[in-house]
Backbone as a chain_set.jsonl record, in Angstrom:
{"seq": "XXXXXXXXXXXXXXXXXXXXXXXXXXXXXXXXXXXXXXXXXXXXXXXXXXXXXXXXXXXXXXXXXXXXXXXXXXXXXXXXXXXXXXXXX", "coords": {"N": [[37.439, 21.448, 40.171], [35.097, 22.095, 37.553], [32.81, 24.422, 37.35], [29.252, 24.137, 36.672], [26.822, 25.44, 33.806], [23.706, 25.839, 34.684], [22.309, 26.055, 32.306], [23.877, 24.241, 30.72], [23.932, 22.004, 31.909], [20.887, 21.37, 31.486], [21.152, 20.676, 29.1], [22.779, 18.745, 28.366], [21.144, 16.712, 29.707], [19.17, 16.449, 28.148], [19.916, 15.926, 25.726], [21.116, 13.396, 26.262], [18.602, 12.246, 26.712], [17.503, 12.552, 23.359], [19.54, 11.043, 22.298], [19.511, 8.377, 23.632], [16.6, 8.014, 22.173], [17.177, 7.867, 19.763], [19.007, 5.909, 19.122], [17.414, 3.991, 19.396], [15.643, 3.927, 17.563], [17.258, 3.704, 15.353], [17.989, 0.728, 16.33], [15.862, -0.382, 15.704], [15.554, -0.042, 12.906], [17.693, -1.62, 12.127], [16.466, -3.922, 12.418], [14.532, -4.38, 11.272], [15.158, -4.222, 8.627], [16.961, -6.291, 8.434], [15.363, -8.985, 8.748], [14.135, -8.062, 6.779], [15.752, -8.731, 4.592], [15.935, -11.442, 5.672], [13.819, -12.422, 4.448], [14.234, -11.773, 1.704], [15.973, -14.223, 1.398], [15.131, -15.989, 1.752], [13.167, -16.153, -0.291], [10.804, -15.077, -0.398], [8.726, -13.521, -2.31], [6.52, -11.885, -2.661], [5.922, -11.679, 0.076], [8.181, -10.222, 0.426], [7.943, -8.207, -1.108], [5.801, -6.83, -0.25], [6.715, -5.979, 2.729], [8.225, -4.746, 2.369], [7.415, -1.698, 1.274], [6.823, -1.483, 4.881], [9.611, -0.545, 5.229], [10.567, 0.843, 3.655], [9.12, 3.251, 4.883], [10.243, 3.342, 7.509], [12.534, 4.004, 6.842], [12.672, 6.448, 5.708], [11.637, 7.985, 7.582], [12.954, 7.992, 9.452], [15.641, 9.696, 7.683], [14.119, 11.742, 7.634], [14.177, 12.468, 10.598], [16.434, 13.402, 10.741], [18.077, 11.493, 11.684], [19.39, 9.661, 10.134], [21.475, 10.233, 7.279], [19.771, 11.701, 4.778], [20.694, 10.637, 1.835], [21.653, 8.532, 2.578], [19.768, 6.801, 3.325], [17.913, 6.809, 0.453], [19.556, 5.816, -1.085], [19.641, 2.956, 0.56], [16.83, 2.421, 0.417], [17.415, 2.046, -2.838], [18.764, 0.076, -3.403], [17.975, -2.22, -2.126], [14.952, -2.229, -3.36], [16.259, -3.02, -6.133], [17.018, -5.613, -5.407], [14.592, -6.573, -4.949], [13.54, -6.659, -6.945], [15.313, -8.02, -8.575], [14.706, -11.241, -7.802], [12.566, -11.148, -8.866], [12.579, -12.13, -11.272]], "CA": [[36.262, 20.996, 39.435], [34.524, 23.175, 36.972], [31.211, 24.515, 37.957], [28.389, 23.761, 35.208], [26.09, 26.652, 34.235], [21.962, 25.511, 34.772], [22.17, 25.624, 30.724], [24.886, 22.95, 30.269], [23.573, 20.924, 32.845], [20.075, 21.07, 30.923], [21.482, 20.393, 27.915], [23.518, 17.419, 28.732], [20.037, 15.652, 29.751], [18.509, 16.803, 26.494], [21.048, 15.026, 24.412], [21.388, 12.219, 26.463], [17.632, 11.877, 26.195], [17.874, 12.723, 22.148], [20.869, 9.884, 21.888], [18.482, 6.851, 23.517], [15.374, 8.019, 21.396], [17.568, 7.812, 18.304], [19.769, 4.893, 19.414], [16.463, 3.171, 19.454], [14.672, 4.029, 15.844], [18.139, 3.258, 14.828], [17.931, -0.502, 16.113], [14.322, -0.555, 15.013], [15.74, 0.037, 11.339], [18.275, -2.647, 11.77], [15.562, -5.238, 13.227], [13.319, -4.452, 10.119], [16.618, -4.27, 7.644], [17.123, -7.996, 8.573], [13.516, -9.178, 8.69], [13.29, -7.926, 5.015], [16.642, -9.783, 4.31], [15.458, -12.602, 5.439], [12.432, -12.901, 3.444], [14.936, -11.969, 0.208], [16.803, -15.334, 0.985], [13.958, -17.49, 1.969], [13.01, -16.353, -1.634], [8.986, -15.128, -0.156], [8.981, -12.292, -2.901], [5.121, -11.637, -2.039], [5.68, -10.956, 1.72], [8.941, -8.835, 0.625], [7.245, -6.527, -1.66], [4.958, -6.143, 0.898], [7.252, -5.937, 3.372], [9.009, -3.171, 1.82], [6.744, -0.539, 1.856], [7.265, -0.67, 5.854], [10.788, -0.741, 5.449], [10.702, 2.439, 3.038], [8.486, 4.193, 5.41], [10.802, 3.75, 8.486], [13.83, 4.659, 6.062], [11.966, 8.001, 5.412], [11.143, 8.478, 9.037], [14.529, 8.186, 10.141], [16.014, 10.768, 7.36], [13.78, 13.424, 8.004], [14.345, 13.36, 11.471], [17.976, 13.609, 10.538], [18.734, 10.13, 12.469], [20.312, 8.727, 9.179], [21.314, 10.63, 6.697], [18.528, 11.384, 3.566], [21.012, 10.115, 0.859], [21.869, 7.229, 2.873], [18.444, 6.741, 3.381], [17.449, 7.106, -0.57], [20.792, 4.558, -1.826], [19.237, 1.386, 0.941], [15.979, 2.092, -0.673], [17.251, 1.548, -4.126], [19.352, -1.465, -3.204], [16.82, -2.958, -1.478], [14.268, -2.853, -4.356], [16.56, -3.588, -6.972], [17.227, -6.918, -5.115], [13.551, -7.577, -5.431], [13.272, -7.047, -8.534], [16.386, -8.961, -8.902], [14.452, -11.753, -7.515], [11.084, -11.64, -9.504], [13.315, -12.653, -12.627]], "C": [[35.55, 22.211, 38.853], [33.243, 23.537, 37.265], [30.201, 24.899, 36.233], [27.29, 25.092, 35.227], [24.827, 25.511, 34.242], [22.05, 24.775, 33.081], [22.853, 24.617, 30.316], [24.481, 21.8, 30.663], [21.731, 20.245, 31.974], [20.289, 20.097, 29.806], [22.098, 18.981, 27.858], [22.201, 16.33, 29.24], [19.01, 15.634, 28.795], [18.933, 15.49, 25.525], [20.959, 13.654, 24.815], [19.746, 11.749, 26.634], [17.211, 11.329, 24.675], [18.692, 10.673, 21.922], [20.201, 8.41, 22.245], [17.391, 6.846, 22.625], [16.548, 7.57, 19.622], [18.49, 6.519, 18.144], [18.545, 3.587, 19.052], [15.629, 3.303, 18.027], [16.353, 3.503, 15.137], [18.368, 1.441, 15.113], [17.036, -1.182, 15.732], [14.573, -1.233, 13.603], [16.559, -1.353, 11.247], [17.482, -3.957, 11.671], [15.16, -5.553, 11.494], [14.191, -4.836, 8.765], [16.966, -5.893, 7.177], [15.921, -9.104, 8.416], [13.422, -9.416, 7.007], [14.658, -9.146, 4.302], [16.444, -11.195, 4.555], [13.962, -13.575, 4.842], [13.433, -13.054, 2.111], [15.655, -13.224, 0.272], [15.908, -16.508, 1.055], [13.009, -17.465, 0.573], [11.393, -16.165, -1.794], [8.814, -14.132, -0.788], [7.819, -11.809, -2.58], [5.432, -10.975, -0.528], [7.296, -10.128, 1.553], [8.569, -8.087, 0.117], [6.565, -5.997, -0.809], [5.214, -5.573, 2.086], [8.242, -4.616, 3.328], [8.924, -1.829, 1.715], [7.244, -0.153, 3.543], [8.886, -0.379, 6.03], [11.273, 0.917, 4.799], [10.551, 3.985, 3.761], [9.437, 4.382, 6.489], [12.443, 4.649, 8.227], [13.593, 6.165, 6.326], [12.098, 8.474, 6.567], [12.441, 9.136, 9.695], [15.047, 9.41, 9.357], [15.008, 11.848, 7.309], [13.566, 13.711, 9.414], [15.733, 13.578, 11.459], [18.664, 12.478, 11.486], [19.915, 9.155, 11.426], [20.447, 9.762, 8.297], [20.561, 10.346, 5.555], [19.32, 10.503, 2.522], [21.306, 8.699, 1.38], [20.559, 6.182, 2.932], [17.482, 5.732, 1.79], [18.466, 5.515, -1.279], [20.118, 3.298, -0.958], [18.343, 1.342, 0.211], [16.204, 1.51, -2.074], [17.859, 0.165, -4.337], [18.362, -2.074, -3.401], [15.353, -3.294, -2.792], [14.853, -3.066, -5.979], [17.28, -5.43, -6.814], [15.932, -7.438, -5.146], [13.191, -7.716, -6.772], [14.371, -7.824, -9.516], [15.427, -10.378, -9.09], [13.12, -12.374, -8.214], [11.622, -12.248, -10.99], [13.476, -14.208, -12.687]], "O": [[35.4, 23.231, 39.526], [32.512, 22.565, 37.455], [30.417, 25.569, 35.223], [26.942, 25.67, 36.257], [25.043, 24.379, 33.808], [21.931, 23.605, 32.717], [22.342, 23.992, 29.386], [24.575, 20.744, 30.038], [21.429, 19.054, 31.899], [19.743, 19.007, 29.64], [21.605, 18.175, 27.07], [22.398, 15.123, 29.101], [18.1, 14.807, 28.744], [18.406, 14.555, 24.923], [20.765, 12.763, 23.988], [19.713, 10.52, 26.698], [16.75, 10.203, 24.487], [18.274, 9.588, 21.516], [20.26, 7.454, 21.471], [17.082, 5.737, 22.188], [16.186, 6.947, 18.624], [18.693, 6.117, 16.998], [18.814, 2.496, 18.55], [14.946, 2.332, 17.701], [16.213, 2.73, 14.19], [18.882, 0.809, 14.189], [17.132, -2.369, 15.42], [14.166, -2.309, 13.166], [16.2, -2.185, 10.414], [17.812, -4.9, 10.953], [15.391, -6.525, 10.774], [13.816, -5.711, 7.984], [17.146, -6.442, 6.09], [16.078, -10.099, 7.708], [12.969, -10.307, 6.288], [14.411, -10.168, 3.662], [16.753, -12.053, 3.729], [13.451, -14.695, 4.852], [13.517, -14.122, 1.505], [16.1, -13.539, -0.832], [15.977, -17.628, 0.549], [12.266, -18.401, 0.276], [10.707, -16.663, -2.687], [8.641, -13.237, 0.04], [8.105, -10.837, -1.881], [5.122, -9.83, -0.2], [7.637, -9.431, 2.508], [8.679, -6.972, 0.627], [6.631, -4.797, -0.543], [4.406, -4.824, 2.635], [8.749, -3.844, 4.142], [9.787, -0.974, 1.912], [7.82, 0.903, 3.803], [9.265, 0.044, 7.122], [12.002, 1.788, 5.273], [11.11, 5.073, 3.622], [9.684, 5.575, 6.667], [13.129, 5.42, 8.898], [14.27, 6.891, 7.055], [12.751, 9.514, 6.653], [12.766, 10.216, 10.189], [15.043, 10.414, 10.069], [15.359, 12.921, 6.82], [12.998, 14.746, 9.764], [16.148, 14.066, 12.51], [19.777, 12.684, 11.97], [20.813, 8.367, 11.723], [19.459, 10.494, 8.365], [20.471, 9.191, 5.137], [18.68, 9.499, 2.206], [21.195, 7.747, 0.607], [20.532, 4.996, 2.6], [16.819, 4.695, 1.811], [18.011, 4.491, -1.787], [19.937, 2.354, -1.727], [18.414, 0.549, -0.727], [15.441, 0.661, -2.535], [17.55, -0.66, -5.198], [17.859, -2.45, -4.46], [14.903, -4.419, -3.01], [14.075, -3.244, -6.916], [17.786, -6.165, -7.662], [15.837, -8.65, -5.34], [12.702, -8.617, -7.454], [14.318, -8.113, -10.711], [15.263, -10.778, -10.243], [12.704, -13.533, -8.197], [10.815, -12.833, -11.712], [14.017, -14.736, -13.659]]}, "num_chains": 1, "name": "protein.A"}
């Protein structure tokens, strides 16, 4: 059996701290992702525009803590409001 230095051993409860905090803003995003989707089919364009803002903001949140990447980040945003403005037509 290999013997762990102090630092590895830290580190390994770092990450695996890190990996639930980010595991968790990451199912956040999905919650909210779906939420807004289901306003775009129930066709409530009022409570998705509005709805969108927080959806932008948690987008943001996530790529600048580097949880999602920024461009991935930047491309849902533009989906996402070119389906409402799909919708106001």
């Amino acid at each position: 059996m290999a013997v762990r230095r102090k630092s590895s051993i830290k580190r390994i409860r770092v990450d695996k701290r890190k990996h639930l905090h980010n595991l968790k803003v990451k199912t956040q995003l999905k919650k909210t992702l779906k939420k807004f989707q289901a306003l775009l089919s129930a066709k409530n364009i009022d409570e998705a525009k509005a709805f969108l803002k927080q959806v932008f903001k948690q987008l943001d949140k996530a790529a600048k803590k580097k949880i999602i990447h920024p461009n991935t980040a930047n491309r849902k945003k533009s989906r996402l409001s070119l389906k409402v403005s799909a919708l106001k037509k």
